[in-house]
C-alpha atoms as one frame of an Amber mdcrd trajectory, in Angstrom:
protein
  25.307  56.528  28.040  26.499  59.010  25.736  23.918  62.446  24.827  22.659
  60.904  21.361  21.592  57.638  23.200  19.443  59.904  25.471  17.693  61.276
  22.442  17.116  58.402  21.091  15.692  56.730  24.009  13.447  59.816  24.361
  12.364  60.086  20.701  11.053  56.282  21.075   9.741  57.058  24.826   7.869
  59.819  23.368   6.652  57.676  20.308   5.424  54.881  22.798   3.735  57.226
  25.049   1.549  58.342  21.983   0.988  55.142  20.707  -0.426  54.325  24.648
  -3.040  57.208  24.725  -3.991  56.812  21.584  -4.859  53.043  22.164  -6.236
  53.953  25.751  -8.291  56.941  24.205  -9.738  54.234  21.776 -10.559  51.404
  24.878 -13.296  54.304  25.495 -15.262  52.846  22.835 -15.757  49.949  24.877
 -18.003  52.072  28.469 -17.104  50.532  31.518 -15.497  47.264  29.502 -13.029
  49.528  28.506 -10.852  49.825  31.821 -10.098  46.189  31.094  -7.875  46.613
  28.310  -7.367  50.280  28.701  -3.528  49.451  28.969  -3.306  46.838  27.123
  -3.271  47.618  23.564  -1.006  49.740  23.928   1.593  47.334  25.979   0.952
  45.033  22.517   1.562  47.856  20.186   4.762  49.150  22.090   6.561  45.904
  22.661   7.985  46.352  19.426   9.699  49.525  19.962  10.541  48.633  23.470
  12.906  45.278  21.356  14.204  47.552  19.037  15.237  50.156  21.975  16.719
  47.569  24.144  18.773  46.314  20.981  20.134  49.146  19.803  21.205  50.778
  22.901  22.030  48.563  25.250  22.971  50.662  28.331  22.670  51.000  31.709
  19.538  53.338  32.280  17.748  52.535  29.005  14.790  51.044  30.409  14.334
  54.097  33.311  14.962  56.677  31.106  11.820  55.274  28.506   9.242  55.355
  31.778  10.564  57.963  33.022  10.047  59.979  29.797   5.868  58.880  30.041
   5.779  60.162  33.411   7.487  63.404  32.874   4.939  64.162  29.854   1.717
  62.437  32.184   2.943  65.023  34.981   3.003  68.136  32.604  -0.547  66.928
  31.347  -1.536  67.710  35.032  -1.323  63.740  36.147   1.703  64.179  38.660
   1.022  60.839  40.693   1.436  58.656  37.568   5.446  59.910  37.838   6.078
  57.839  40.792   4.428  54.581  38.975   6.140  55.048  35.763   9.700  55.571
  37.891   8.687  52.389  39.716   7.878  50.261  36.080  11.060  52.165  34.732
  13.354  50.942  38.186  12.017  47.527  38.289  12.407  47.203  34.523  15.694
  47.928  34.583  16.350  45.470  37.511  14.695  42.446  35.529  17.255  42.895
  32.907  19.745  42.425  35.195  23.408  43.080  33.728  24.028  45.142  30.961
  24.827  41.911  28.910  20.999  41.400  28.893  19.556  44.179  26.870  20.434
  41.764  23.636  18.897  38.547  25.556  15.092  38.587  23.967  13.730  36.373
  27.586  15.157  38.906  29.325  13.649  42.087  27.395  10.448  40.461  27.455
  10.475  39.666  31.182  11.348  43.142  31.775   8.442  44.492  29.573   5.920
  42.359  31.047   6.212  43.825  34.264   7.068  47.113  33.861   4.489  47.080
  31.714   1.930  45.519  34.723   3.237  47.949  36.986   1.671  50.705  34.544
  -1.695  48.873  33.637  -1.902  49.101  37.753  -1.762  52.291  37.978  -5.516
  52.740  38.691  -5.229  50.165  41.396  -2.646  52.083  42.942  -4.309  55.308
  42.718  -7.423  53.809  44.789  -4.797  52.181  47.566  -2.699  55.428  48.301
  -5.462  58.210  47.391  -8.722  56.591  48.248 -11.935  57.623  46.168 -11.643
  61.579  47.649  -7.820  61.737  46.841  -8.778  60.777  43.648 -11.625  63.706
  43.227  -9.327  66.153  44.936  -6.319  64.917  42.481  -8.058  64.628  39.170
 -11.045  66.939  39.929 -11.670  67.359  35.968 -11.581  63.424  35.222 -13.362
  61.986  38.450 -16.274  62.339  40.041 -17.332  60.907  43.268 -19.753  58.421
  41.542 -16.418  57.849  38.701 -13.795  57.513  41.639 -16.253  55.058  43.525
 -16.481  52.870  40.308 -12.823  52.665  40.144 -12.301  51.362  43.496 -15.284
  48.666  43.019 -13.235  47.845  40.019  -9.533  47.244  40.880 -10.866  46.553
  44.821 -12.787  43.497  43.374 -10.509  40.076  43.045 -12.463  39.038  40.097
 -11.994  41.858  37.489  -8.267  42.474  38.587  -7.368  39.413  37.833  -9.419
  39.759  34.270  -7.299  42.734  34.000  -3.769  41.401  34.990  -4.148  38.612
  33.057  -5.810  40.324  29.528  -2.356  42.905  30.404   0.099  40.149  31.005
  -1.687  38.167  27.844  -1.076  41.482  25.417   2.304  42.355  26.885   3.808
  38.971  25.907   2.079  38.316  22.068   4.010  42.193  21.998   6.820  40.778
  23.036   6.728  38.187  20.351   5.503  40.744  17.683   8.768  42.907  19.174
  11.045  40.014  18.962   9.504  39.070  15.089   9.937  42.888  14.372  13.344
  43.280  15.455  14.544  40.341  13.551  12.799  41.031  10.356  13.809  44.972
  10.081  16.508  45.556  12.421  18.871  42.596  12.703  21.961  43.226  10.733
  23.517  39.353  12.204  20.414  37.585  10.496  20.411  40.071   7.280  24.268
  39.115   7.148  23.733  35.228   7.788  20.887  35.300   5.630  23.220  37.083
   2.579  25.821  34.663   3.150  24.597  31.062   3.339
């Protein structure tokens, strides 16, 4: 991957990472309904720039270096243990592509989303499992309480609403996939702009 790939990768890492907080800021609207779909507007909003991305540089480390990009930027904002979860989404991302063939194949670009993408609307889940409610006081001291952090394990912790959540996420992440896939088409592929000139 040559240096201007990099930038590129990172302008559109940074672009989707605004686009996320932005959407999750605005799932705030919604009180304690809000954790459902905190991710997920985002994940629907993203999936376009994610096709695009995948299209137009389709390299080895594409994928990792887009997560990896969120979690650098969520650890300088003070939220170091969303690194880890973003380099996991970024990893297994890049391992649902499979070869380097695949970053044109649009089943394979949305598979990869889909689950990276699940991997980061998790992330509270996995903050409960490996911190516990005090690890999360003690870690985000100026976003949780004890009441807060108790209220996020009896959320993720129960069967029922992580299930609403994983499949509101996984419903999102694939209509963006198919927004993403419309997108890329319409405004970015030159083979269909060509076809389309000469028939």
């Amino acid at each position: 991957m040559k240096v201007k790939d990099i930038i590129i990768v990172s302008l559109l890492g940074v672009v989707g990472f605004v686009i996320s907080m932005l959407s999750g800021m605005v799932t705030q609207i919604f009180g304690t309904y809000g954790v459902f779909i905190h991710v997920s507007i985002g994940s629907l909003l993203c999936a376009p720039i994610y096709f695009v991305m995948c299209h137009r540089i389709p390299k080895r480390g594409t994928i990792f270096i887009y997560y990896l990009l969120s979690g650098i930027i969520y650890s300088i904002m003070g939220f170091i243990p969303m690194l880890p979860i973003m380099l996991v989404g970024g990893a297994v991302g890049e391992v649902c592509i499979g070869s380097s063939y695949n970053y044109t194949n649009d089943m394979r670009i949305s598979i990869s989303y889909v689950i990276s993408e699940v991997i980061y609307a998790l992330h509270g889940f996995f903050f409960i499992l490996f911190l516990g409610v005090e690890g999360l006081v003690k870690t985000f001291p100026n976003l949780f309480t004890l009441e807060k952090a108790q209220m996020v394990k009896d959320t993720y912790l129960n069967p029922k609403n992580l299930s609403i959540i994983l499949f509101i996420e996984i419903l999102a992440a694939i209509i963006g996939t198919l927004l993403g896939k419309y997108i890329y088409n319409k405004f970015f592929n030159r083979n269909i702009e060509q076809s389309g000139i000469l028939s």
